[in-house]
Backbone as CSV, one residue per row, in Angstrom:
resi,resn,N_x,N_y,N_z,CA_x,CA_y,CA_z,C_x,C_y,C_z
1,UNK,-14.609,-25.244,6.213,-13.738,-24.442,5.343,-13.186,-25.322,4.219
2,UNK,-13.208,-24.560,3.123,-12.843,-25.486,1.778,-11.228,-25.467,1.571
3,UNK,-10.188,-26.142,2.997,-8.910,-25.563,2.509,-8.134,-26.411,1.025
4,UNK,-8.812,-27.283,0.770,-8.858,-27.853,-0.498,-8.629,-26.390,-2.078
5,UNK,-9.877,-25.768,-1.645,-9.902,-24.718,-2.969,-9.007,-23.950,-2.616
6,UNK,-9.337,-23.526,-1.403,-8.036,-22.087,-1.217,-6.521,-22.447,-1.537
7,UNK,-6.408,-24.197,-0.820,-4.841,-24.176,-1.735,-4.729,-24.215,-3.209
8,UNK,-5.468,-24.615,-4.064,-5.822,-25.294,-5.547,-5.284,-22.994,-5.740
9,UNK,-5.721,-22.252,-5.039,-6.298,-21.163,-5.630,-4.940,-20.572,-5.440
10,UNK,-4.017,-20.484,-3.717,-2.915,-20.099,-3.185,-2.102,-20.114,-4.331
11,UNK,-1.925,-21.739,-4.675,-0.477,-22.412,-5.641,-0.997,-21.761,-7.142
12,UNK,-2.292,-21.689,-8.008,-2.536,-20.820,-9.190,-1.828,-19.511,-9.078
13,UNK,-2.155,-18.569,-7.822,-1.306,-17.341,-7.408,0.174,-17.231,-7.451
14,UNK,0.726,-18.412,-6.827,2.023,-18.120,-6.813,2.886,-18.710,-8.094
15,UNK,2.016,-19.497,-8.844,2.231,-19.582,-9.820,3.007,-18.548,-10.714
16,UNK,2.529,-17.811,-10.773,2.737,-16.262,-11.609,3.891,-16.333,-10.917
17,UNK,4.054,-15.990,-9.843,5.386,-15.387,-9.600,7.055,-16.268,-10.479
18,UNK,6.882,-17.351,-10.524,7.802,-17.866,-11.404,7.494,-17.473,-13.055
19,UNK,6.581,-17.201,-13.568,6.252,-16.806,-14.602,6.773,-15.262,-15.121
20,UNK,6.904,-14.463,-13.869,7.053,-13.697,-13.958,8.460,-13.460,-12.676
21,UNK,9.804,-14.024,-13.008,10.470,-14.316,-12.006,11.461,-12.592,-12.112
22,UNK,12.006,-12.176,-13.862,12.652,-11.070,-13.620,12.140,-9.620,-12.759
23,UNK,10.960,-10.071,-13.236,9.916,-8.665,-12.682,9.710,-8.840,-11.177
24,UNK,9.314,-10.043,-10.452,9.453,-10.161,-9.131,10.828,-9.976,-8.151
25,UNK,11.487,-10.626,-9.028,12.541,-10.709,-7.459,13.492,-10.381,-8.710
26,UNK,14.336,-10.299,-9.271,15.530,-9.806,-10.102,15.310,-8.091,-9.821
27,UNK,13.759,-7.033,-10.601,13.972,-5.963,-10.469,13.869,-4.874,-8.929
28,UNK,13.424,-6.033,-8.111,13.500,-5.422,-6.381,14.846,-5.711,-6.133
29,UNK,15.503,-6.455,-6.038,17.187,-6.724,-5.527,17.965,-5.961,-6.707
30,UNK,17.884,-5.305,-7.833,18.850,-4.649,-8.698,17.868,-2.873,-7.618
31,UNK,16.892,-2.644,-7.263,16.777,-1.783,-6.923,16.819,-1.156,-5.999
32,UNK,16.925,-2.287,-4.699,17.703,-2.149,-3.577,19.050,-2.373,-3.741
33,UNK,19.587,-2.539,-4.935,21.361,-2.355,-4.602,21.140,-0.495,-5.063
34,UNK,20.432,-0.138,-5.665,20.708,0.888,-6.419,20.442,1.914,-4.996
35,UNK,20.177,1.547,-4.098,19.220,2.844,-2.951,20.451,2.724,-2.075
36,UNK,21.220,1.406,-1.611,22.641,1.385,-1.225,23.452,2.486,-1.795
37,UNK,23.394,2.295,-3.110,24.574,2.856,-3.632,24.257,4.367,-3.778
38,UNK,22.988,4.650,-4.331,22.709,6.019,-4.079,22.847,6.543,-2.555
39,UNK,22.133,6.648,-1.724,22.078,6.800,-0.562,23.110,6.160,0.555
40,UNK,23.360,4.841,0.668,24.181,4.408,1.310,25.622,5.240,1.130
41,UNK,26.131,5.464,-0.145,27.382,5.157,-0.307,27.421,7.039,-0.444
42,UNK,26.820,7.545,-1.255,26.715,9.254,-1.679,26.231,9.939,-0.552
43,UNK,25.497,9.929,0.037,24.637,10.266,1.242,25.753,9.877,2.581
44,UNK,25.434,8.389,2.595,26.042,8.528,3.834,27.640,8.663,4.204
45,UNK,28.058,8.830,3.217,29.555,9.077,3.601,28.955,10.372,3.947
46,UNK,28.594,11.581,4.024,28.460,13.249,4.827,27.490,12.678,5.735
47,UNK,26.858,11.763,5.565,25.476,11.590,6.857,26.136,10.188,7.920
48,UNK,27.364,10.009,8.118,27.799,9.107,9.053,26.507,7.885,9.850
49,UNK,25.794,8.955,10.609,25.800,8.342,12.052,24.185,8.785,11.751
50,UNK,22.944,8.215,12.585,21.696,8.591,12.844,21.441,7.953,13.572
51,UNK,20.793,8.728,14.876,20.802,8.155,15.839,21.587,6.966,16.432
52,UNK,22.885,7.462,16.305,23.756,6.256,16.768,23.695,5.057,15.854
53,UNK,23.106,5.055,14.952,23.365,3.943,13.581,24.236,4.391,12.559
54,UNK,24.814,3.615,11.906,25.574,3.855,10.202,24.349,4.373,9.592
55,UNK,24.709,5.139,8.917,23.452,5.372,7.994,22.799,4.227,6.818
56,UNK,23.731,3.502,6.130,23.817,2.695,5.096,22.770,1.333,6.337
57,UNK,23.322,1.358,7.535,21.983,0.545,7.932,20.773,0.793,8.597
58,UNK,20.729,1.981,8.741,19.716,2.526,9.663,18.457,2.605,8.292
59,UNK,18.928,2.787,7.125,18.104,2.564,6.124,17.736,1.772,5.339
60,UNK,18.359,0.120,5.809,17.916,-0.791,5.677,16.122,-1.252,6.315
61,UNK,15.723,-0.876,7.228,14.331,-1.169,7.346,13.108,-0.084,6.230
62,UNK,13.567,1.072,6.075,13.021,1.579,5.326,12.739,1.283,3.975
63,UNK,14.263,0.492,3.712,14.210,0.303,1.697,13.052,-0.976,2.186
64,UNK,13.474,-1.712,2.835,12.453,-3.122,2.722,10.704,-3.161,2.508
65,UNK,10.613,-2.083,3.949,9.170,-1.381,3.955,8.593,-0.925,2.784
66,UNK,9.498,-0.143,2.304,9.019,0.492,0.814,8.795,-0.592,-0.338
67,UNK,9.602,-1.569,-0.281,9.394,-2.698,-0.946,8.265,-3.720,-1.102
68,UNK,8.252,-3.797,0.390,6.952,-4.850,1.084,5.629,-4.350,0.418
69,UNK,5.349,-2.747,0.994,4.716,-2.305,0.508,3.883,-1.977,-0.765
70,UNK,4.912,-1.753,-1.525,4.634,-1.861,-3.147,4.322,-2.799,-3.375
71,UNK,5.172,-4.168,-3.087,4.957,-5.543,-3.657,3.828,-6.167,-3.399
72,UNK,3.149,-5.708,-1.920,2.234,-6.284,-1.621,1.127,-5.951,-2.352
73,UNK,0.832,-4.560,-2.309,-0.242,-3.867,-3.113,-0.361,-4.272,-4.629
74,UNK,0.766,-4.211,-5.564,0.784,-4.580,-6.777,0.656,-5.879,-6.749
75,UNK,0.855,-6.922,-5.881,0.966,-8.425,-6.072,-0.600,-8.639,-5.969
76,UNK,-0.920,-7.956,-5.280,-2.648,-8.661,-4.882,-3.487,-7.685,-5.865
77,UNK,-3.336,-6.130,-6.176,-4.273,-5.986,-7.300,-4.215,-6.410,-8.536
78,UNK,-3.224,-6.510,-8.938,-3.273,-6.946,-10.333,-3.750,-9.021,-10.058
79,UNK,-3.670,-9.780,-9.339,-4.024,-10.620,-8.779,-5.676,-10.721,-9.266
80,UNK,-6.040,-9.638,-8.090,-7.779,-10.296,-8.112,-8.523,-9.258,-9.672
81,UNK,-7.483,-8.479,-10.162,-7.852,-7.476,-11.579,-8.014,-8.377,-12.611
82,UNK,-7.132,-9.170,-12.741,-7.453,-10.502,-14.170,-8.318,-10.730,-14.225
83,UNK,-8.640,-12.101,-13.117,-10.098,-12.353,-13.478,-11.302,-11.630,-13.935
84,UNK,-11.230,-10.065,-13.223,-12.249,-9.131,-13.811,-11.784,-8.856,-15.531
85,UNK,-10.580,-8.702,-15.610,-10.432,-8.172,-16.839,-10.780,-9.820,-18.159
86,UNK,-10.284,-10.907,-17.845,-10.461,-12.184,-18.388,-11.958,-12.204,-18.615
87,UNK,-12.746,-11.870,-17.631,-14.041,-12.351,-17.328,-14.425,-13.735,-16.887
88,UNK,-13.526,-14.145,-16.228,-13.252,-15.601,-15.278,-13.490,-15.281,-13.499
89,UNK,-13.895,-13.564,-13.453,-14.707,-13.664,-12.012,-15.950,-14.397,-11.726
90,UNK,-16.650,-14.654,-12.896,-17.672,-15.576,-12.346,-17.289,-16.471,-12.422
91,UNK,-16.828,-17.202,-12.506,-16.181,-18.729,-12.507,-15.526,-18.917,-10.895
92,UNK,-14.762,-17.743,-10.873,-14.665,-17.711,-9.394,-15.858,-17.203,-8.209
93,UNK,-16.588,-16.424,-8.684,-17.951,-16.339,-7.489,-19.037,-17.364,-7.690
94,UNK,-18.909,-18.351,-8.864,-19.622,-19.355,-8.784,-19.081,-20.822,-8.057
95,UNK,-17.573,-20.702,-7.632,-16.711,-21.845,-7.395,-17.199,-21.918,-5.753
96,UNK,-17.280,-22.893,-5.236,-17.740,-23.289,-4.246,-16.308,-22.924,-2.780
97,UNK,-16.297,-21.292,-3.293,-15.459,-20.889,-2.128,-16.135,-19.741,-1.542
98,UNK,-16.072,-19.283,-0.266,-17.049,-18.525,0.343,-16.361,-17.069,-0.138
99,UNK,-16.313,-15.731,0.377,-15.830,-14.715,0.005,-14.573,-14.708,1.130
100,UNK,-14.653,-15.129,2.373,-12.996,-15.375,3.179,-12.553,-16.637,2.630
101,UNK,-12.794,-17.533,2.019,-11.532,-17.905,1.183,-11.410,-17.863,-0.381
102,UNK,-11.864,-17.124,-0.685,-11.211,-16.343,-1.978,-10.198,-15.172,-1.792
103,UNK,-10.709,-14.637,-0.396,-9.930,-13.894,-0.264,-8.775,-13.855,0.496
104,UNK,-8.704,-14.840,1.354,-7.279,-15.601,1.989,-6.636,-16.000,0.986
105,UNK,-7.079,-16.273,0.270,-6.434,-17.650,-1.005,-5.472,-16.197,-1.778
106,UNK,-5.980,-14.939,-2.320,-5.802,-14.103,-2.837,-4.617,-13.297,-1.961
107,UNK,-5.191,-12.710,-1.071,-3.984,-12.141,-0.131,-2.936,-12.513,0.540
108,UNK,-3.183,-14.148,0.721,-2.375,-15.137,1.309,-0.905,-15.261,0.352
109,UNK,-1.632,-15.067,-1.001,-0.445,-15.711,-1.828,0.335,-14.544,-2.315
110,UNK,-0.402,-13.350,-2.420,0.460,-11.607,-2.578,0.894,-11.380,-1.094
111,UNK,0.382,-11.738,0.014,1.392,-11.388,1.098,2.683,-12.750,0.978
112,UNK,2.478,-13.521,0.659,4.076,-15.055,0.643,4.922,-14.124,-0.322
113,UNK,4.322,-13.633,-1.482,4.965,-13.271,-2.504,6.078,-12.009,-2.065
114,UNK,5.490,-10.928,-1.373,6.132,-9.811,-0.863,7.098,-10.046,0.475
115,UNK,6.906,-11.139,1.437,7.418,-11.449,2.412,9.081,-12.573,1.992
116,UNK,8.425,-12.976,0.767,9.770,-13.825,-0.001,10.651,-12.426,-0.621
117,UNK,10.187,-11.660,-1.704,10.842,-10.909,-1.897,11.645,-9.550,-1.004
118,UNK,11.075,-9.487,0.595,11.275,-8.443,1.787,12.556,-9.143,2.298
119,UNK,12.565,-10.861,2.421,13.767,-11.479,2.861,15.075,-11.299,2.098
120,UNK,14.667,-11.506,0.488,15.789,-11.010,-0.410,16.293,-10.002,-0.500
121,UNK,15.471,-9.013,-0.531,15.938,-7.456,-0.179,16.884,-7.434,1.287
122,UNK,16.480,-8.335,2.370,17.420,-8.169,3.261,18.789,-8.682,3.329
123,UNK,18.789,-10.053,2.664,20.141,-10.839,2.030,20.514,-9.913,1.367
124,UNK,20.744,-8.990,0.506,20.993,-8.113,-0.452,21.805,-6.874,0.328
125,UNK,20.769,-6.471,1.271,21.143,-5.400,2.027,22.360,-6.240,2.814
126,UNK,22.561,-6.741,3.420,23.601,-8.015,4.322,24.810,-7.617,3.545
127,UNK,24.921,-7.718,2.309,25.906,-8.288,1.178,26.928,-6.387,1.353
128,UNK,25.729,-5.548,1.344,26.224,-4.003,1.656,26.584,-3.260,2.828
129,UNK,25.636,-3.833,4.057,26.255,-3.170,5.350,25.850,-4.126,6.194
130,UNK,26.957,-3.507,7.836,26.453,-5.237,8.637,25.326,-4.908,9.211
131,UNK,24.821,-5.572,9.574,23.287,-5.948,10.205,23.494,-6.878,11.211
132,UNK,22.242,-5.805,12.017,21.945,-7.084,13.161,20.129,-6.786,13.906
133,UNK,19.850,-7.701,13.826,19.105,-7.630,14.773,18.599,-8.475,15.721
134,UNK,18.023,-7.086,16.261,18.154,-7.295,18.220,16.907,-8.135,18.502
135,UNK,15.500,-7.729,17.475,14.272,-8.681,17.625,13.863,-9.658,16.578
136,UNK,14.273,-10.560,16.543,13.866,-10.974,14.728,12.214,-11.500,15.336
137,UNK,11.812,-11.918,16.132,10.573,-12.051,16.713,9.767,-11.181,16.028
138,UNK,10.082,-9.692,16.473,9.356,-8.376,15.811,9.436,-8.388,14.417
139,UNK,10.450,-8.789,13.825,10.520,-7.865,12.695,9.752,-9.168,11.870
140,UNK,9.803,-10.408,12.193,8.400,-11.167,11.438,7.226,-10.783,11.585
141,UNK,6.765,-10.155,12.664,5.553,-9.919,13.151,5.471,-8.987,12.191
142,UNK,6.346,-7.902,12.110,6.094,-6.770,11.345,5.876,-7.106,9.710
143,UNK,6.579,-8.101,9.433,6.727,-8.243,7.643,5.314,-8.817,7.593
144,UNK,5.075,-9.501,8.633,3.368,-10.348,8.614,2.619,-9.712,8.613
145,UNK,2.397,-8.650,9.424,1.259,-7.878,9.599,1.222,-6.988,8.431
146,UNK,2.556,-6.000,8.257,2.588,-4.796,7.408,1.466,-6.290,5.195
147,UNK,2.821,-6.913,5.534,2.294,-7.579,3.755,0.912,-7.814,3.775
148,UNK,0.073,-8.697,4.895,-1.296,-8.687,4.602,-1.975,-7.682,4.769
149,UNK,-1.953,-6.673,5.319,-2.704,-5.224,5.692,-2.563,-4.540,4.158
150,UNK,-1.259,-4.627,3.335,-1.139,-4.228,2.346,-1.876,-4.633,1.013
151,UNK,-1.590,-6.022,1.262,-2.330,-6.663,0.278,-3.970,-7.016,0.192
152,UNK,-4.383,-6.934,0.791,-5.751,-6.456,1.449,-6.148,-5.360,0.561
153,UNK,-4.823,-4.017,1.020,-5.171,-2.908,0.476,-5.226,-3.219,-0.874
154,UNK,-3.986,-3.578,-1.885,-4.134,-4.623,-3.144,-5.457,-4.895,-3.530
155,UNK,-5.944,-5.656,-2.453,-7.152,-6.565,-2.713,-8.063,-5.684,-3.668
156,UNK,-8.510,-4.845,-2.276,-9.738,-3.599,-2.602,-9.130,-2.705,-4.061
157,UNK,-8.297,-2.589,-4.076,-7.278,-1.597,-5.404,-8.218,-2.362,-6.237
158,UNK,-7.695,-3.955,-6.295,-7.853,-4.116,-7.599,-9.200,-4.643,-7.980
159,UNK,-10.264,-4.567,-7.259,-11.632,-4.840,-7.094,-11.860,-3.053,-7.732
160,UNK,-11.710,-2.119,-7.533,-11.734,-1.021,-7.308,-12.004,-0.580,-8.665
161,UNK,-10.912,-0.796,-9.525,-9.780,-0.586,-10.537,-10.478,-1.266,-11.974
162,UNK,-11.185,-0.621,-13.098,-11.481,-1.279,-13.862,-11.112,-0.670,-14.917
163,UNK,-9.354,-0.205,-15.126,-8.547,0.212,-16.192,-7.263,-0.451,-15.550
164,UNK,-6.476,-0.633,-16.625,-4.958,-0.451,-16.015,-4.065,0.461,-15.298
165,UNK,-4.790,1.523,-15.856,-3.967,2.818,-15.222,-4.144,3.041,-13.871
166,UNK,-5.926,2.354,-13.657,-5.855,2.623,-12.175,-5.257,1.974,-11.099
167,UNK,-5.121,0.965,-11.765,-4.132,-0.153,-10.897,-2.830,0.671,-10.121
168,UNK,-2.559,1.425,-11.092,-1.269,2.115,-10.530,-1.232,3.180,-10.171
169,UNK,-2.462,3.732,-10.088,-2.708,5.101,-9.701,-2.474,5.592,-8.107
170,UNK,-3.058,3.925,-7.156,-2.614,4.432,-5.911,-1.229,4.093,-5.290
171,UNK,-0.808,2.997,-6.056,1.214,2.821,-5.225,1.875,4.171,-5.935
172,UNK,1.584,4.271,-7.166,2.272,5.267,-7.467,2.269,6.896,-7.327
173,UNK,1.061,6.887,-6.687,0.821,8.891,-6.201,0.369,8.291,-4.849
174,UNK,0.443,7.435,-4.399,0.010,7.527,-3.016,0.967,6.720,-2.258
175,UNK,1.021,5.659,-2.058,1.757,4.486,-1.819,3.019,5.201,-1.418
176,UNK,4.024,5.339,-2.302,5.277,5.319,-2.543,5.719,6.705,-1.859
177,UNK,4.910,7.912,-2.265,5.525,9.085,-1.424,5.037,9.142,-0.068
178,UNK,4.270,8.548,0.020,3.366,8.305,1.851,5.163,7.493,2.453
179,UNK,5.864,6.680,1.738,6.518,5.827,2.321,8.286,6.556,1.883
180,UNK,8.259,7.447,1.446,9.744,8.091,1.274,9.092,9.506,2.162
181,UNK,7.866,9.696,2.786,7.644,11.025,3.492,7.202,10.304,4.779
182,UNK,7.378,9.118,5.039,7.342,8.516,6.238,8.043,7.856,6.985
183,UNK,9.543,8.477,6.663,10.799,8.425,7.698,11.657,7.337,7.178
184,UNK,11.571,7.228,6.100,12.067,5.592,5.332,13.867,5.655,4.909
185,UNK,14.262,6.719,4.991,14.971,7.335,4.881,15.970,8.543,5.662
186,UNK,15.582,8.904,6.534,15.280,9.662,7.915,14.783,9.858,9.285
187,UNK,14.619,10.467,9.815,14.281,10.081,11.418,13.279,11.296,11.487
188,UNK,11.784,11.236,11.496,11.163,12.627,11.650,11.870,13.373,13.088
189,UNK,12.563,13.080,13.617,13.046,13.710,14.727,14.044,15.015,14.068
190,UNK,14.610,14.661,12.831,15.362,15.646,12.520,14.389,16.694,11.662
191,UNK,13.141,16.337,11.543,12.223,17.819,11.041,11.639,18.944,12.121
192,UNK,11.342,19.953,11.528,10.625,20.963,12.915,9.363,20.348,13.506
193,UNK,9.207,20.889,14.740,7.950,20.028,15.516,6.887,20.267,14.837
194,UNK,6.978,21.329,13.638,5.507,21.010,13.403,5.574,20.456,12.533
195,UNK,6.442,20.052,11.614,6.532,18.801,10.428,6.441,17.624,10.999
196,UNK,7.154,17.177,12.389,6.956,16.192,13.004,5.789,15.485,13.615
197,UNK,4.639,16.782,13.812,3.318,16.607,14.085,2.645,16.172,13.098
198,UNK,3.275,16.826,11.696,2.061,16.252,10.668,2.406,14.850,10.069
199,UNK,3.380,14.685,10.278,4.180,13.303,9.944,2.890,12.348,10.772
200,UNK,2.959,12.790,11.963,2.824,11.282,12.763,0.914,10.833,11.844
201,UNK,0.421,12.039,11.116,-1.007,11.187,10.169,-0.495,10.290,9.116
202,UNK,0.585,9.909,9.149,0.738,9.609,8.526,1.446,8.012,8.253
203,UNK,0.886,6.754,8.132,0.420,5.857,8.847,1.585,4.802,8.283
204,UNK,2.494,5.185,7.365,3.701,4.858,7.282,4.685,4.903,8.404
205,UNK,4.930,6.142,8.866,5.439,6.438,9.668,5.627,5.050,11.028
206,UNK,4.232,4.203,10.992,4.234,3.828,12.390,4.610,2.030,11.992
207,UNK,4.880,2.307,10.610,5.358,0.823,10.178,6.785,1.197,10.304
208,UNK,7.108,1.976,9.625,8.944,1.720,9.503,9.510,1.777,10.817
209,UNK,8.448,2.630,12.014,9.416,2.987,12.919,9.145,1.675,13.688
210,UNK,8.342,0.784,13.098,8.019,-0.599,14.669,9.172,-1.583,13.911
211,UNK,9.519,-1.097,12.481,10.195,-2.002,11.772,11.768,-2.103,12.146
212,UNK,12.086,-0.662,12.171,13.320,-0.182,12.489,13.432,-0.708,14.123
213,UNK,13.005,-0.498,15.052,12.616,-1.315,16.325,13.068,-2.324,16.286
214,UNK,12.760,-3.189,15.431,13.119,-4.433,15.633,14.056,-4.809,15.327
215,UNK,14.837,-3.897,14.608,16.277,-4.260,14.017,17.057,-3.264,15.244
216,UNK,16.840,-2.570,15.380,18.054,-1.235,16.972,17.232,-1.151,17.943
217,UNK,16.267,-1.830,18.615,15.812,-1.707,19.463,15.325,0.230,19.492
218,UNK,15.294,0.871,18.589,14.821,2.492,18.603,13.912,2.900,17.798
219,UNK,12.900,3.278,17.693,12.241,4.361,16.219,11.548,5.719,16.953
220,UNK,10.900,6.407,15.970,10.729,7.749,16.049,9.039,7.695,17.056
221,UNK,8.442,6.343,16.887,7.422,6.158,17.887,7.436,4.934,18.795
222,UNK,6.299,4.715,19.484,6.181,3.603,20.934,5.932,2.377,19.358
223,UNK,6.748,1.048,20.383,6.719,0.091,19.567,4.636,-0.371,19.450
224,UNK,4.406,-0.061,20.721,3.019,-0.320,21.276,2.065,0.467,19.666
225,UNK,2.545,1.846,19.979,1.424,2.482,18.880,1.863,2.510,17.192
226,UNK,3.168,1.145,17.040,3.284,1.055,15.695,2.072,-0.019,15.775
227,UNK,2.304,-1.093,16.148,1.416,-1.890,16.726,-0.287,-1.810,16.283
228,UNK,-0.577,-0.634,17.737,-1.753,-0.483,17.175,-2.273,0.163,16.102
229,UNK,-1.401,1.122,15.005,-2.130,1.554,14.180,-1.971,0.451,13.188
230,UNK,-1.194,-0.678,13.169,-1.122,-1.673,11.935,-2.163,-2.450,12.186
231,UNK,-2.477,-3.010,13.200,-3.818,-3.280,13.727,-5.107,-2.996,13.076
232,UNK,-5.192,-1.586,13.243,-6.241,-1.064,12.703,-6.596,-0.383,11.436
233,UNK,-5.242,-0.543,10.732,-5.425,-0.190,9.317,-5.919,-1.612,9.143
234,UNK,-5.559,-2.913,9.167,-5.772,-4.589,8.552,-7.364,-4.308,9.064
235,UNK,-7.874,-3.462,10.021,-9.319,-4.314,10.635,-10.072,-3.319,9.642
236,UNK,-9.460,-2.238,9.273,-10.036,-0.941,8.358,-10.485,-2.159,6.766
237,UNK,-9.621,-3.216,6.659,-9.154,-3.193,4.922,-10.448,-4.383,5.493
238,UNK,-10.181,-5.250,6.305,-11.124,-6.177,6.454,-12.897,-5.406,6.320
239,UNK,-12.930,-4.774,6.969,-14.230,-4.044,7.018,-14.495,-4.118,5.366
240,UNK,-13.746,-3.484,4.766,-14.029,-3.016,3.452,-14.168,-4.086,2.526
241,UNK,-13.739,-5.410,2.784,-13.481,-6.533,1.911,-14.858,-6.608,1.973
242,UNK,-15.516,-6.952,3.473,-16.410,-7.354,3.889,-17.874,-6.861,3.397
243,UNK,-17.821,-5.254,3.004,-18.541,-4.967,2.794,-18.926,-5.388,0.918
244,UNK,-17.632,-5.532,0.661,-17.384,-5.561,-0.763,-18.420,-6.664,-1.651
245,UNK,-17.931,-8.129,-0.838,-18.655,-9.152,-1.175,-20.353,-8.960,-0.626
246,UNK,-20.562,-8.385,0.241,-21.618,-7.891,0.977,-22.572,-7.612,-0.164
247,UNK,-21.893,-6.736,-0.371,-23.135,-5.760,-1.562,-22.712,-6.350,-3.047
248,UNK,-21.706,-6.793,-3.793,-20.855,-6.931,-4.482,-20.594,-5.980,-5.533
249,UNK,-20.172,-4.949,-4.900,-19.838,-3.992,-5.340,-18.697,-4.564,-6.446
250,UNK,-18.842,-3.976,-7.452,-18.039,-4.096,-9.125,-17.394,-5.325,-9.313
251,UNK,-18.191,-6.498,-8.208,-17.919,-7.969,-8.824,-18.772,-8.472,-9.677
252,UNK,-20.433,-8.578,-9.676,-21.066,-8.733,-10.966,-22.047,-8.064,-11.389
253,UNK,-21.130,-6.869,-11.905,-21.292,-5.742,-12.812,-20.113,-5.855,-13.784
């Protein structure tokens, strides 16, 4: 393994993120104060209590998720989209790195990126309501698993994606309402059983609730089957990487 290139490639990645420091971490922490103050403060003064939580923290795992999420996806497509758009992908499929470490190197450094900014969002949240949690064991596992499964997804986006617009086509009509209609905010327990049935396709759902878990020991599913569906969305994105470099589908074209 060339961990030589993949770091040379990691530290180029995270590079950007200081380059781009207001847009990373300044406009996620001004926008998690804003979901406090909307929701925390307007909301939950009439919405007290959920499931035996404050509300202002019971929706602390949700704002983060929603965060992670986005960040991850946007951090890693627009990531591996340059080079296509530069025309410096061949420079990279000619560089003496295999296709798993271009693509560790790539997802590695959009999942650090989203997992740095998921911690700030939680210092942030701290500063607004108290917090505790019962597993911090879990809830790394969870920021680990959920950011690379995401960024993965990223990955393929931005392999995918040969406009700008499309870049944003899936956090923003897909992404984002999958993750405010997947309990991020609420408890599907308080919808009718058959909203609650259609919820559970819905693969958000089984992140926030393993997320929320780890902070109250409670969510709306088995910690086991948040688990396994995060599992198998990451082995879903892997498949697809795999096939990607395989055939090289819209790398040299």
């Amino acid at each position: 393994m060339n961990i030589r290139g993949v770091w040379v490639l990691y530290r180029y990645e995270m590079a950007r993120m200081k380059r781009t420091l207001v847009q990373s971490v300044v406009s996620p922490v001004i926008s998690t104060s804003l979901y406090f103050v909307v929701f925390g403060t307007a909301i939950g003064s009439r919405m007290t209590h959920m499931d035996g939580i404050g509300y202002g923290a019971f929706i602390v795992p949700g704002v983060i998720m929603l965060s992670l999420l986005t960040m991850s996806v946007m951090n890693a497509s627009f990531g591996i989209y340059f080079p296509k758009f530069t025309g410096t992908m061949y420079e990279l499929l000619s560089a003496p790195l295999s296709s798993f470490e271009a693509t560790l190197s790539y997802v590695g450094a959009a999942a650090t990126k989203s997992i740095i900014i998921g911690l700030i969002i939680l210092a942030t949240a701290a500063a607004f309501v108290p917090l505790h949690i019962e597993h911090p064991g879990v809830m790394i596992l969870f920021m680990l698993l959920t950011a690379a499964s995401f960024s993965m997804l990223g990955f393929i986006i931005g392999i995918w994606a040969d406009t700008f617009e499309k870049l944003s086509i899936v956090p923003m009509l897909i992404i984002t309402p999958l993750t405010f209609l997947g309990g991020s905010f609420y408890s599907i327990k308080m919808l009718p059983p058959v909203w609650q049935t259609v919820s559970l396709f819905n693969p958000v759902v089984y992140l926030v609730s393993g997320f929320r878990w780890s902070f109250y020991g409670s969510g709306d599913v088995s910690l086991a089957m948040s688990l396994g569906i995060t599992l198998l969305f990451m082995c879903v994105c892997l498949a697809i990487i795999y096939w990607i470099f395989r055939t090289g589908y819209r790398l040299k074209t």
